[in-house]
C-alpha positions as CSV (number, residue, x, y, z in Angstrom):
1,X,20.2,-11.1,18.2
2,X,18.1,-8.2,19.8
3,X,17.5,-5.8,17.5
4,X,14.8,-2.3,17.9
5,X,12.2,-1.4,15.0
6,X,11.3,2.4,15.3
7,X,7.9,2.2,14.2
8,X,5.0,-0.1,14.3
9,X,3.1,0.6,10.7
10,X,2.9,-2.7,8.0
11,X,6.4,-2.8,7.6
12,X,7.4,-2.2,11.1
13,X,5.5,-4.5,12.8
14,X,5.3,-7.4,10.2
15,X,8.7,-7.1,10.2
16,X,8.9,-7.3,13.8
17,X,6.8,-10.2,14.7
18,X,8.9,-12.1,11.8
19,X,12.3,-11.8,13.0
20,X,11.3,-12.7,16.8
21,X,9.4,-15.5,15.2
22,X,13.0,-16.7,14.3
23,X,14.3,-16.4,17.7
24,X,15.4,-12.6,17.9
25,X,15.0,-10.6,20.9
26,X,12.9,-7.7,18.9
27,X,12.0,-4.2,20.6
28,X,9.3,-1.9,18.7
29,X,9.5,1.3,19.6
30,X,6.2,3.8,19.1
31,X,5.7,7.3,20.6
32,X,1.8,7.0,21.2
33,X,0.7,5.7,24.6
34,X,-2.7,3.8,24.0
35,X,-1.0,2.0,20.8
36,X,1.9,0.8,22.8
37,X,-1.0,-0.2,24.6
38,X,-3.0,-2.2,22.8
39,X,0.1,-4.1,21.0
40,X,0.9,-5.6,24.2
41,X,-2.2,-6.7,24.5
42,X,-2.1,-8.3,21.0
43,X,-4.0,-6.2,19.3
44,X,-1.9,-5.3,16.0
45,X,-4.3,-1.9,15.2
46,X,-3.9,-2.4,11.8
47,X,-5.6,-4.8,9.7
48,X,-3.4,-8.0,7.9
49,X,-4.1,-11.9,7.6
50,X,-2.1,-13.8,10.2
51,X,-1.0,-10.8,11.9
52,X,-2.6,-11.2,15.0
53,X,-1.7,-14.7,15.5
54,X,2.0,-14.2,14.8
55,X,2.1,-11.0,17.1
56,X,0.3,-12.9,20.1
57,X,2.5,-16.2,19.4
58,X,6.1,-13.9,20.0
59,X,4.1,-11.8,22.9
60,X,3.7,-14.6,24.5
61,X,7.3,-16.4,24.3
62,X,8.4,-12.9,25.4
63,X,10.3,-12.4,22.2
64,X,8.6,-9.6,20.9
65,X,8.7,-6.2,23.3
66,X,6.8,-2.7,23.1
67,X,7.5,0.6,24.2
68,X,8.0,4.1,24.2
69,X,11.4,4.2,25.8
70,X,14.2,4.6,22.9
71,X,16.6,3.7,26.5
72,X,15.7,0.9,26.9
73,X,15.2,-0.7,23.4
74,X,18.5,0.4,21.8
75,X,21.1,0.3,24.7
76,X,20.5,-3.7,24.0
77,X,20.6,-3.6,20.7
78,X,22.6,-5.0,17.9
79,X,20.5,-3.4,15.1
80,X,18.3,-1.0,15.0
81,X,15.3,-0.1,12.1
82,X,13.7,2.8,11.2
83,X,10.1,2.3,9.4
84,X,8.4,5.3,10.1
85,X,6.7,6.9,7.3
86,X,7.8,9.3,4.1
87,X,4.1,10.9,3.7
88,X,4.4,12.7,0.5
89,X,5.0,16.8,0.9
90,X,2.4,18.7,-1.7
91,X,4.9,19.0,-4.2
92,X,5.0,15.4,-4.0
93,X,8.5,15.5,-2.6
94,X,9.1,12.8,0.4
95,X,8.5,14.0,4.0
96,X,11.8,13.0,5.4
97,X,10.7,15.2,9.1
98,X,9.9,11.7,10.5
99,X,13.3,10.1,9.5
100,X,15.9,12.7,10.5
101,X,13.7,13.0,13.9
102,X,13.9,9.6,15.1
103,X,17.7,9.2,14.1
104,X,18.5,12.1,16.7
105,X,16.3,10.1,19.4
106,X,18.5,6.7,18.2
107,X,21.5,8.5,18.4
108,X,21.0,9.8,22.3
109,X,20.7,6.3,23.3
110,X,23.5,4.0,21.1
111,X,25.4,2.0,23.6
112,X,29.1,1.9,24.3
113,X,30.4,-0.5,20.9
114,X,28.7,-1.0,17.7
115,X,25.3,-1.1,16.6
116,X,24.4,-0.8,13.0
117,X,21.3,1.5,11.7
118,X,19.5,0.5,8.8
119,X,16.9,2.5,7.3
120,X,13.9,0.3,6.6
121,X,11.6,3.4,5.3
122,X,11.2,4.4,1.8
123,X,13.8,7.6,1.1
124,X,15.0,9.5,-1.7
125,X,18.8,9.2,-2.5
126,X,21.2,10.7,0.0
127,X,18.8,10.2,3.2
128,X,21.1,7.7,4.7
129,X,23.9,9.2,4.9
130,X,21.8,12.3,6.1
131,X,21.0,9.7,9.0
132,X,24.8,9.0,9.2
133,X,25.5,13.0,10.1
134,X,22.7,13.3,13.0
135,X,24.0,10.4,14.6
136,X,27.3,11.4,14.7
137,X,26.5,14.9,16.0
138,X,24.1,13.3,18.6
139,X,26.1,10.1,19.9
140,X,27.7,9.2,22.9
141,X,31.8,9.4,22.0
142,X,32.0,5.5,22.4
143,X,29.5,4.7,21.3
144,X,30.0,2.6,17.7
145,X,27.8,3.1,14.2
146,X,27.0,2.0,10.8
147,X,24.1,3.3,8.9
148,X,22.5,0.7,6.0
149,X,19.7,0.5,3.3
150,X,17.9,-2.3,4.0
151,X,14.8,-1.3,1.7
152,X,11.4,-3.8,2.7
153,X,9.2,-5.1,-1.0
154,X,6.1,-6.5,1.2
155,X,2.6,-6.1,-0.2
156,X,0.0,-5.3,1.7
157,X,-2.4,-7.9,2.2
158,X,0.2,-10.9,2.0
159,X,2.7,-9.1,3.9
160,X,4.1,-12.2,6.1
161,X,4.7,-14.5,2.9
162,X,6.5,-11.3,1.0
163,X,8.6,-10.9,3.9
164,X,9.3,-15.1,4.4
165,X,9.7,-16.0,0.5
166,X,10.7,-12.6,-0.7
167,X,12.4,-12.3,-3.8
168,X,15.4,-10.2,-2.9
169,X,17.2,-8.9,0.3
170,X,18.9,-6.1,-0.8
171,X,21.5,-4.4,2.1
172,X,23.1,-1.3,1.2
173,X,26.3,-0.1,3.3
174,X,29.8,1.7,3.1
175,X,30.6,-0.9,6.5
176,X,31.4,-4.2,5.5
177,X,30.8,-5.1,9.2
178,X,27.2,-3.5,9.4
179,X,26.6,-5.6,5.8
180,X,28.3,-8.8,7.9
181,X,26.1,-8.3,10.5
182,X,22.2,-7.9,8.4
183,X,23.3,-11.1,6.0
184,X,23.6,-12.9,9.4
185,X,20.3,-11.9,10.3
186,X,18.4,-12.2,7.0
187,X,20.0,-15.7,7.2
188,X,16.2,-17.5,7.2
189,X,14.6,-15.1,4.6
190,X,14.6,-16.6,1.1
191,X,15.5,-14.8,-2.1
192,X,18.5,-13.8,-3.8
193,X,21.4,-10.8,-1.8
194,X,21.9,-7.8,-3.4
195,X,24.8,-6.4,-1.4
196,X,25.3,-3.1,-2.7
197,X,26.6,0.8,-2.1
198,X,23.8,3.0,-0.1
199,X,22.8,5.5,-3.0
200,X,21.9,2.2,-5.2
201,X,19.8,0.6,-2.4
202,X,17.9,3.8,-1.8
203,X,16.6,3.8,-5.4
204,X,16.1,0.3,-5.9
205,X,12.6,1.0,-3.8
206,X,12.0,3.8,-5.9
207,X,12.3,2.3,-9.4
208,X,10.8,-1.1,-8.6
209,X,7.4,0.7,-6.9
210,X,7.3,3.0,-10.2
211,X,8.2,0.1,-12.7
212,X,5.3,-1.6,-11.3
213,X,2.9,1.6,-11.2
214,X,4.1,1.9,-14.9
215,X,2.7,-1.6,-15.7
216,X,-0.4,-0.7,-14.7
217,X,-0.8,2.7,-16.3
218,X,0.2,1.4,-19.5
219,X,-2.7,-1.1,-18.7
220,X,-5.0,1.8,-18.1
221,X,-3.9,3.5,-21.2
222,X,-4.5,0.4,-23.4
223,X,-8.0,-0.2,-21.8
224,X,-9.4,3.9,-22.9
225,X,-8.0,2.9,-26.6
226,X,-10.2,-0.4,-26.4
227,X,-13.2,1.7,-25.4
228,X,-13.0,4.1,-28.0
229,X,-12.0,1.5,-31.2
230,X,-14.6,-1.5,-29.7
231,X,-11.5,-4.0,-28.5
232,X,-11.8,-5.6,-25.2
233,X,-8.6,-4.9,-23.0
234,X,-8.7,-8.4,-21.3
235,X,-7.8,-10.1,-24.6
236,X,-5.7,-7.7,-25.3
237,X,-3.8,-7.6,-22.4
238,X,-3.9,-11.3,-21.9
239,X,-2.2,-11.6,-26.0
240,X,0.6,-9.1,-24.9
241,X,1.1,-11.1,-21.5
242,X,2.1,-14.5,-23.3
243,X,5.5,-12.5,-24.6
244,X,7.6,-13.9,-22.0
245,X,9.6,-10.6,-22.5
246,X,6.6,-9.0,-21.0
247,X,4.9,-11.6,-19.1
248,X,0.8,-10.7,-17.4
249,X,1.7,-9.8,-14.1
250,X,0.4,-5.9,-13.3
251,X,-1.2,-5.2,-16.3
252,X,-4.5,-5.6,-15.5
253,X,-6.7,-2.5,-15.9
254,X,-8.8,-1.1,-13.4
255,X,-9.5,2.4,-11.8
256,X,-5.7,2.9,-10.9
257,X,-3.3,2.1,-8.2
258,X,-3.7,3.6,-4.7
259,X,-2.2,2.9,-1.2
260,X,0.9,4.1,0.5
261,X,3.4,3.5,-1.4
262,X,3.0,3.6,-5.3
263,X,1.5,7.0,-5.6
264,X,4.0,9.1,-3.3
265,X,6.8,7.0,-4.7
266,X,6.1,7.8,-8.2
267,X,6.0,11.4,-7.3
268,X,9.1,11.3,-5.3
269,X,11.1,9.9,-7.8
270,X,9.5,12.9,-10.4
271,X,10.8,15.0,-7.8
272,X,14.1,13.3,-7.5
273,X,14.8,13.3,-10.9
274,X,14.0,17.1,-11.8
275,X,16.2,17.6,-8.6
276,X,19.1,16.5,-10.8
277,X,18.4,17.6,-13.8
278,X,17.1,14.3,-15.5
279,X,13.6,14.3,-18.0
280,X,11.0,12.5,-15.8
281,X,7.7,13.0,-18.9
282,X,7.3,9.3,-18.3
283,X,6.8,8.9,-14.7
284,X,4.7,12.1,-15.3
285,X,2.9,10.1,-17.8
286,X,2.3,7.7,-15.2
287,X,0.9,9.8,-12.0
288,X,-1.5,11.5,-15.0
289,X,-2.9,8.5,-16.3
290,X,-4.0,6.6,-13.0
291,X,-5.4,10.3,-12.0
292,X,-7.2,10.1,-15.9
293,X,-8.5,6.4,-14.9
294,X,-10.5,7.8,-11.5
295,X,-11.8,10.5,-13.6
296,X,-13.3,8.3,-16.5
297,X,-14.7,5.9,-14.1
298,X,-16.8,8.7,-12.3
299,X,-17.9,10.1,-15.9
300,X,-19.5,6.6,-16.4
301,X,-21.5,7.2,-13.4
302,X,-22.6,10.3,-14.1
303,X,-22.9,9.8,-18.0
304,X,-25.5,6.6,-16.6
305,X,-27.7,8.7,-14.3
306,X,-27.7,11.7,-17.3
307,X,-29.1,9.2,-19.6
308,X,-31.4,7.5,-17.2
309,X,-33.2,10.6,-15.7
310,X,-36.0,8.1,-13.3
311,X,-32.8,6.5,-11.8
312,X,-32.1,9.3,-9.1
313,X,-28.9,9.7,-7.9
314,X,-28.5,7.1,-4.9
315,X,-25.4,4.3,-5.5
316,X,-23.8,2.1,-3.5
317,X,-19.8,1.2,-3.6
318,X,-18.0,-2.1,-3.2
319,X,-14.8,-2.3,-1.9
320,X,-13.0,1.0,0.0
321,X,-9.7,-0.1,0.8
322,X,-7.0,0.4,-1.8
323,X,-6.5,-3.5,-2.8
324,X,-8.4,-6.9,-1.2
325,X,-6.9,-8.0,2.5
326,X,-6.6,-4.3,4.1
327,X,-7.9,-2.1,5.9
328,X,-5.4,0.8,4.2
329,X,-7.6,3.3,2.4
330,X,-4.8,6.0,2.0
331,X,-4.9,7.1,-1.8
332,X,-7.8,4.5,-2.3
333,X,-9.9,5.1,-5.0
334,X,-12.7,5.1,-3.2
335,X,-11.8,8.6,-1.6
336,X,-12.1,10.5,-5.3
337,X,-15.1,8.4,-6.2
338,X,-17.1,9.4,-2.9
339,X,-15.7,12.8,-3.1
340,X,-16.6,13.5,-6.9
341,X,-20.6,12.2,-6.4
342,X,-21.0,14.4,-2.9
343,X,-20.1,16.9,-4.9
344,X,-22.8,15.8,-6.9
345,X,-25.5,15.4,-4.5
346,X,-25.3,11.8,-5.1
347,X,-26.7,9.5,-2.1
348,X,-24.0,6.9,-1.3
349,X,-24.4,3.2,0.0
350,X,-20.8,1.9,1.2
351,X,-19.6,-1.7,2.1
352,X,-15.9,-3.2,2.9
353,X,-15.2,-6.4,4.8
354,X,-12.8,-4.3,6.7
355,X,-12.3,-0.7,5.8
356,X,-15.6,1.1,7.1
357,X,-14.1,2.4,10.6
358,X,-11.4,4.3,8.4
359,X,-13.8,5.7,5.9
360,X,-16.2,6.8,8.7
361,X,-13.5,8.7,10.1
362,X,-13.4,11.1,7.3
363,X,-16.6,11.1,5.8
364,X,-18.7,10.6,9.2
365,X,-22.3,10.8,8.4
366,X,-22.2,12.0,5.1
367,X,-22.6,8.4,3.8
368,X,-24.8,5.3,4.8
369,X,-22.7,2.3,6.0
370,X,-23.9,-0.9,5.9
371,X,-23.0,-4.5,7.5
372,X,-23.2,-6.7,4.2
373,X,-23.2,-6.0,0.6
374,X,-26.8,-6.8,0.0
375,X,-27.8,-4.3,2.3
376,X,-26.3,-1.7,0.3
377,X,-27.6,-1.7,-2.6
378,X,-31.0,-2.1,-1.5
379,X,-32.8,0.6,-4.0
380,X,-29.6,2.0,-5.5
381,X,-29.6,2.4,-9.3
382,X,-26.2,2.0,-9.7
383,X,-23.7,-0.5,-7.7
384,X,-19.8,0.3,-8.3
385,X,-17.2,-1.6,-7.6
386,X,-13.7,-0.2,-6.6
387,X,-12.3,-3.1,-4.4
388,X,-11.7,-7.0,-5.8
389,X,-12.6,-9.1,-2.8
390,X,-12.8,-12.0,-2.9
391,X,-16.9,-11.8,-0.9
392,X,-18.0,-9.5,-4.1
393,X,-16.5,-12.0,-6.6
394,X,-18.7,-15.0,-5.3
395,X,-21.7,-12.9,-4.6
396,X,-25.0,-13.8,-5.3
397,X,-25.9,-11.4,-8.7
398,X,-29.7,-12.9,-8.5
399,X,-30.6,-11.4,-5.2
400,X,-28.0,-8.7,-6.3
401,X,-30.4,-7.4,-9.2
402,X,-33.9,-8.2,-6.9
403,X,-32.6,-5.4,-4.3
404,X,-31.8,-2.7,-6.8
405,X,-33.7,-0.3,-8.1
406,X,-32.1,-0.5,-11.7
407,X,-29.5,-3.4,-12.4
408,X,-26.6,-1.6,-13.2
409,X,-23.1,-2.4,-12.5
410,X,-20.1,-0.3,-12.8
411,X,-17.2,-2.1,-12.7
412,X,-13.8,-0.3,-11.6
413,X,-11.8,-3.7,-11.3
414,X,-13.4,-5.9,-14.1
415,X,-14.2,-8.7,-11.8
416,X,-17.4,-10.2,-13.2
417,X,-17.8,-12.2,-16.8
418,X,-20.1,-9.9,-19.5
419,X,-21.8,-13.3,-20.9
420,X,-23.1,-13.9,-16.8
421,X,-23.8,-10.5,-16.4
422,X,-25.8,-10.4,-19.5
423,X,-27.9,-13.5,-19.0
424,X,-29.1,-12.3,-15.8
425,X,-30.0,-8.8,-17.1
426,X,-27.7,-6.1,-15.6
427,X,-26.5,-3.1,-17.6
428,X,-22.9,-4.1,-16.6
429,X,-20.4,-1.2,-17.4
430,X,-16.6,-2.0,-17.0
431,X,-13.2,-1.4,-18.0
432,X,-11.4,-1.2,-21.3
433,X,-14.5,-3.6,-22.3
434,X,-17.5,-3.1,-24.4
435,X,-20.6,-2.3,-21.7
436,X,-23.1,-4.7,-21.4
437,X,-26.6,-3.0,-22.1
């Protein structure tokens, strides 16, 4: 097939480089110049294991195309995607402005027959068929259409093995033939078809990404009850998991979810809800709580460096990106931690395997970056960690503790066993567990 993707973000181009990968002829379609750019050249801009290879690979058989021409793309195409972004509006309502724009662009340029448009981005209920009503104002009068929900589930950081060996493919339609069609191409994708009506495939993104953000809120919750009655949240947790009912996937505690997608979807779907009139006090319950978990974490830092007055006020953070295996740091935790201490007059240490050029783009000079861990938390009196790598699970605690000024770890992700952290004499503060002293 040859099929257009409006949009070159996670799911855009993962997406993308997967389907010509199969064979496709795939067009991606982005409005900024220098981007275009540097895809052609193979550079993916954003940062994802096995990206780069698979984008170079499908460059390079001439399968996978880039440009800023919506002409040229969707005139030849069968199917056309939109994955452009829903940024969150500050009532927390979904930015459709992005959406509805690019569907007026798609409709200019739909060729004489059929060409089906499936809306790849996360939207609230009613936004396809929205779509449906520009492009029919905007289209040629032979030229063919059928809008679909073809919602994406990737992860970020194993985003070409969610899209290969995902769990469902779920295409929602009012045209059997656009339906037809997206089956044939999904055809080497694994997992199980949901084949449904548009309004149910819409908010089947919506309730999975806030059933998951639920998990881990309730995880959160359990972990402040364990630090007030002396439990520890990991044995907890780990008890409730072995209910198969329940199982012990997302519900580990930490200091919250972040990224681009659970956050703003949990708030859209609060939004959604009181839009028609139905009690959201859970999902509510859910946006508070992670907010609650960012706030207790930087009261452990500060309750430290009140009690331990010779300690100063200079720290160095682990980890800025959002989960391991990105560089995304949009609702990362690390932006409220960093934000709280400068407010504090805090000096701030920072190290990610891949995240700094992001951070330094909004905090410039206002924080010391630093090429390896060690580095930075040479003379700190306090090391946090927000980010579960894999480099700061394996790192050497022994030279760790030498470089510091006092051995203290907080611990936002729980990554590091009390009984080792004992035995080589940190203070080791963490989550929903007894501290370490």
């Amino acid at each position: 097939m040859v099929i257009s993707f409006i949009g070159h973000g996670y799911v855009g181009l993962v997406t993308a480089c997967i389907f010509a990968d199969f064979g496709n002829k795939v067009w991606v379609i982005g409005h900024t110049p220098e981007k275009i750019e540097r895809l052609k050249k193979g550079d993916p801009i954003i940062y994802e294991p096995g990206l780069q290879e698979l984008l170079k690979k499908n460059i390079a058989a001439k399968r996978l195309l880039f440009t800023t021409s919506y002409e040229s793309a969707i005139k030849e195409s069968e199917i056309v995607f939109i994955t452009v972004g829903t940024p969150p509006k500050e009532n927390g309502e979904a930015d459709l402005s992005a959406v509805l724009n690019v569907s007026k662009l798609i409709a200019k340029h739909l060729k004489k027959g059929f060409t089906v448009v499936s809306c790849k981005s996360t939207v609230p209920v009613g936004t396809n068929k929205k779509v449906e009503k520009i492009l029919a104002e905007h289209k040629a009068k032979d030229a063919e259409f059928a809008v679909a929900s073809c919602p994406e589930f990737l992860r970020e950081g194993t985003a070409i093995n969610d899209t290969l060996y995902t769990d469902r493919v779920v295409i929602g339609s009012e045209s059997k033939k656009a339906s037809d069609l997206l089956v044939v191409l999904h055809e080497p994708l694994t997992g199980k078809r949901v084949l449904t009506d548009l309004p149910s495939a819409e908010l089947i993104k919506y309730t999975s990404n806030a059933m998951l953000a639920t998990k881990i809120s309730f995880a959160n919750l359990i972990s402040f009850y364990c630090e007030k009655v002396g439990a520890d949240v990991e044995t907890v947790l780990d008890g409730v998991g072995l209910d198969k009912r329940i199982g012990n996937v997302f519900i580990d505690p930490g200091i919250g979810y972040g990224g681009s997608c659970f956050p703003k979807d949990v708030k859209a779907l609060i939004q959604i809800g009181m839009a028609n009139g139905v009690d959201t006090t859970l999902l509510q319950s859910v946006d508070s709580i992670n907010d609650e978990t960012r706030a207790n974490f930087i009261k452990k830092v500060k309750s430290h460096f009140a009690t331990n007055k010779s300690a100063g006020k200079k720290v160095a953070i682990w980890g800025l990106s959002f989960k391991p295996n990105t560089d995304d740091i949009r609702m990362a935790p690390s932006l409220s931690v960093i934000e709280k201490l400068l407010e504090e007059d805090y000096t701030i240490n920072v190290y990610d395997p891949v995240a700094m050029d992001n951070i330094k783009n909004i905090f410039k000079n206002k924080i010391q970056f630093h090429d390896n861990p060690y580095d930075a938390v040479k003379n700190t009196s306090a090391l946090c960690i927000l980010t579960e790598w894999n480099e700061f699970k394996q790192a050497d605690l022994e030279r760790v503790k030498s470089l510091m000024k006092h051995a203290v770890i907080l611990d936002g992700r729980n990554i590091y066993d009390k009984e080792t952290l004992k035995k080589i004499g940190f203070t080791y503060i963490s989550t929903g567990r007894q501290p370490v002293v």
